[in-house]
C-alpha positions as CSV (number, residue, x, y, z in Angstrom):
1,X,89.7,-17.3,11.8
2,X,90.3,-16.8,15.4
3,X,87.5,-19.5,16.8
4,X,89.2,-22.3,14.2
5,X,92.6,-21.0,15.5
6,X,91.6,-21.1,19.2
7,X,89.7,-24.8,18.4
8,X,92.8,-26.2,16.4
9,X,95.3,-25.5,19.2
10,X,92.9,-27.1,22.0
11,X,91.3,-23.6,23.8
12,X,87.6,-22.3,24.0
13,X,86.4,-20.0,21.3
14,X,87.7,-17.4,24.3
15,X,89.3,-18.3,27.0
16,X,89.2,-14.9,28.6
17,X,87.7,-15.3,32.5
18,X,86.5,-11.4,33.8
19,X,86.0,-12.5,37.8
20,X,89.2,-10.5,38.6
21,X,88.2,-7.4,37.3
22,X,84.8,-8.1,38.9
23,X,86.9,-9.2,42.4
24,X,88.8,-5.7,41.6
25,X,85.7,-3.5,41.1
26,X,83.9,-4.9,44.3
27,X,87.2,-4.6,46.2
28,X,87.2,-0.8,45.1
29,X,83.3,-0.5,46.3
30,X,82.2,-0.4,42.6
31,X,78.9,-2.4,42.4
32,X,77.0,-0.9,39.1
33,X,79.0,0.2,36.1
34,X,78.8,1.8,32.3
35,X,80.7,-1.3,30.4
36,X,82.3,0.3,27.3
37,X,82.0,-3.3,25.1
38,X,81.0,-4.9,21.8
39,X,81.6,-8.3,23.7
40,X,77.9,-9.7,25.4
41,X,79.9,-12.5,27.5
42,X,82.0,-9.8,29.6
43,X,78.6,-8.3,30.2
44,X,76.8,-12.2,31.3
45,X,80.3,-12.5,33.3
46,X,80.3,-9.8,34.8
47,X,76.9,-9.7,36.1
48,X,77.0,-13.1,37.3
49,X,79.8,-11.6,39.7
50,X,77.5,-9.6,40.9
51,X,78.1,-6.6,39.0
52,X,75.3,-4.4,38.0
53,X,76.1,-3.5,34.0
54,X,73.7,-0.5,34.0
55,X,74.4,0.4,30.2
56,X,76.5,-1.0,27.7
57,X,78.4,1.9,26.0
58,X,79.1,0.3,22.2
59,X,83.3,0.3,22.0
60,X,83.3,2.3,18.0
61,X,85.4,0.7,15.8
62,X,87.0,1.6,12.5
63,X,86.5,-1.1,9.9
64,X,89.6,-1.7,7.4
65,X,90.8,-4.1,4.7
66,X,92.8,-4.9,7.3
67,X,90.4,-6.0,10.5
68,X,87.4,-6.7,7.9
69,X,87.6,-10.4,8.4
70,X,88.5,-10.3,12.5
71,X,85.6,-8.2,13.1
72,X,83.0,-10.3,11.3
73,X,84.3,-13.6,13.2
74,X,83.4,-11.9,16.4
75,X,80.0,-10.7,15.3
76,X,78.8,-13.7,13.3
77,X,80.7,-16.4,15.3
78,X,80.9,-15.1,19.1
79,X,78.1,-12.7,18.9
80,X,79.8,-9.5,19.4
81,X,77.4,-6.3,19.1
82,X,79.2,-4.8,15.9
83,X,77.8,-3.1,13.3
84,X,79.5,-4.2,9.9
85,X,79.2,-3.1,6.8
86,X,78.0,-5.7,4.2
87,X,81.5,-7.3,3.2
């Protein structure tokens, strides 16, 4: 899965960093935003930025043969807030 993929080539389970956009936002007078995610660490970054997350607007997603397996890795391994069907 991704995390074993990211772990086997020598990077964090997600080496995604979200203090630009927050350095954009607060450059652009934005201080409290609706954060369309499923991911709980851009929320934690953001806010530790300085960002007010005032909601978190669920991103929906269509589940497939296809994504099944991607999806459930970031629920059950990075603890994104999806909603998955029983595989």
């Amino acid at each position: 899965d991704t995390v074993d993929a990211n772990h086997a080539l020598g990077f964090d389970t997600d080496e995604r960093m979200f203090s630009p956009a927050a350095r954009i936002l607060k450059a652009l007078g934005v201080n409290r935003l609706r954060l369309i995610t499923n991911n709980p660490e851009k929320i934690s970054q953001l806010e530790q930025f300085g960002l007010c997350v005032t909601e978190r607007v669920p991103l929906a997603l269509s589940l497939n043969p296809h994504n099944r397996n991607y999806l459930e890795t970031k629920r059950k391994r990075t603890g994104h807030l999806i909603a998955c069907p029983e595989s």
